[in-house]
C-alpha positions, 0 to 999 in steps of 0.5 A: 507618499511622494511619487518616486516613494510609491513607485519604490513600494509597488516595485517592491510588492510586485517583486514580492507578488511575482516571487509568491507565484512562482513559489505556488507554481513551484510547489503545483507542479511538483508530482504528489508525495509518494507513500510507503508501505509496510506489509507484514506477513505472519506465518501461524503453526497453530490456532492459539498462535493465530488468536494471539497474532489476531488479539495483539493485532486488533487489541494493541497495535492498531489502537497503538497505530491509530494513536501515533497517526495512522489511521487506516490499517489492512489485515487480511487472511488467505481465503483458500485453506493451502495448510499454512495459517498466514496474516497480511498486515499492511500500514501505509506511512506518508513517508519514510521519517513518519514510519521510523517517528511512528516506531518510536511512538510504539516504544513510548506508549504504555497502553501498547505495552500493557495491551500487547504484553502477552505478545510483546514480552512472550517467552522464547519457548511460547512464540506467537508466530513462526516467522514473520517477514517484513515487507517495504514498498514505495507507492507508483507515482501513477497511484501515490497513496493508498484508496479505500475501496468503495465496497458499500456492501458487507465484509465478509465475503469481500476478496483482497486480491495481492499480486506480486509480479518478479522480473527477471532483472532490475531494468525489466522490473522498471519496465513493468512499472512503467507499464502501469504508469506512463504505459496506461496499465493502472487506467485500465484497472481504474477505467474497469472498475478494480478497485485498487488498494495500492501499488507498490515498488518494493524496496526491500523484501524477499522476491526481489525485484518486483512490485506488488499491487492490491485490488478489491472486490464485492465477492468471489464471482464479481472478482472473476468477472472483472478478470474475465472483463479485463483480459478482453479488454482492446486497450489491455490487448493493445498495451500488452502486445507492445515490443517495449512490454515484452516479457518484464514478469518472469513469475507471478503470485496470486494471493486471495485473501478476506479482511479480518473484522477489526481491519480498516481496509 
């Protein structure tokens, strides 16, 4: 190869090299892709309903799920009895076109259909539920997917605590999403040991607008005192004194909930 030859061919290997790089530069510094999340609540009128609810759950959807690609799948029931029988169901979804592949993965699949008739193809005077709602939610680019907690103990006396916090307006609402990310919010849960499940915008649901976020526990007392641990805690009282954070959570809701036996989370 004679000279001019090879300076031809370096030049074009290191136009190509430089091209790679930035590409991998590109694609470094891109933020992680944010999850979605589905949280499903069923509002129960009796026990039969509950065990229908709880065997469509563990019998046919989840198996269902997990087989379309989903692999971890919460369910949760309250811990305190206020009367009214729920279940909490959340599925997390790399992405919005993998939540609308997964519906038409259920539709297609003869095991969830044969395993989910009693519920799935129920009669309109023997409902399984009273209603249920369905809830959208977009991942915090400071959390962008979902964590196992790391529980090593057993799981029944764990507590799942789901908050969700309104704002009296959408630019309130981006503030106390701010608050968690940029303003450090979602550290201090970390740095004291919260064990998040999620956090999440919610993009469609029936409190808007406001947020909601999932941490978990070993026990009742352990949850009390991470509590205790964090309202005394200097950079929480520094963060939550600030002008910028004032008054961005116009009401909040505390749901204590225990994770089912047939739940991944």
């Amino acid at each position: 190869m004679s000279v001019k030859n090879n300076r031809y061919f370096f030049g074009v290997l290191a136009s190509a090299l430089m091209l790679l790089a930035g590409a991998f530069q590109s694609k470094a510094s891109e933020p992680p892709r944010r999850e979605y999340y589905e949280l499903r609540v069923y509002r129960l009128g009796s026990p039969g309903q509950e065990q229908r609810v709880d065997r469509f759950l563990s019998q046919a959807l989840i198996p269902a799920l997990h087989r379309a690609g989903i692999k971890q799948v919460g369910v949760f029931k309250p811990i305190e009895n206020t009367g009214e029988r729920r279940i909490y169901v959340l599925i997390p979804y790399r992405s919005l076109d993998q939540l609308e592949s997964v519906d038409g993965k259920l539709k297609n699949d003869p095991d969830y259909a044969a395993s989910g008739s009693d519920y799935l193809e129920t009669a309109h005077d023997r409902p399984p539920y009273e209603r249920m709602e369905k809830i959208l939610l977009k991942a915090f680019s400071g959390m962008p997917a979902l964590a196992l907690p790391k529980l090593n103990g057993p799981k029944a006396p764990r507590v799942y605590e789901l908050r969700s916090y309104e704002s009296a307006s959408e630019k309130l609402h981006l503030n106390k999403v701010r608050m968690f990310n940029e303003g450090g919010e979602i550290g201090i849960f970390e740095r004291l040991g919260f064990n998040a499940v999620f956090y999440g915008e919610v993009m469609a649901g029936s409190q808007m607008p406001n947020l909601m976020y999932m941490t978990a526990f070993p026990g009742m007392d352990e949850r009390d005192r991470h509590w205790d641990t964090f309202r005394k805690d200097p950079e929480w009282k520094k963060l939550s004194s600030m002008a910028e954070y004032q008054h961005n959570v116009s009401h909040s809701d505390i749901i204590l909930l225990k994770p089912t036996d047939y739940s991944d989370i």
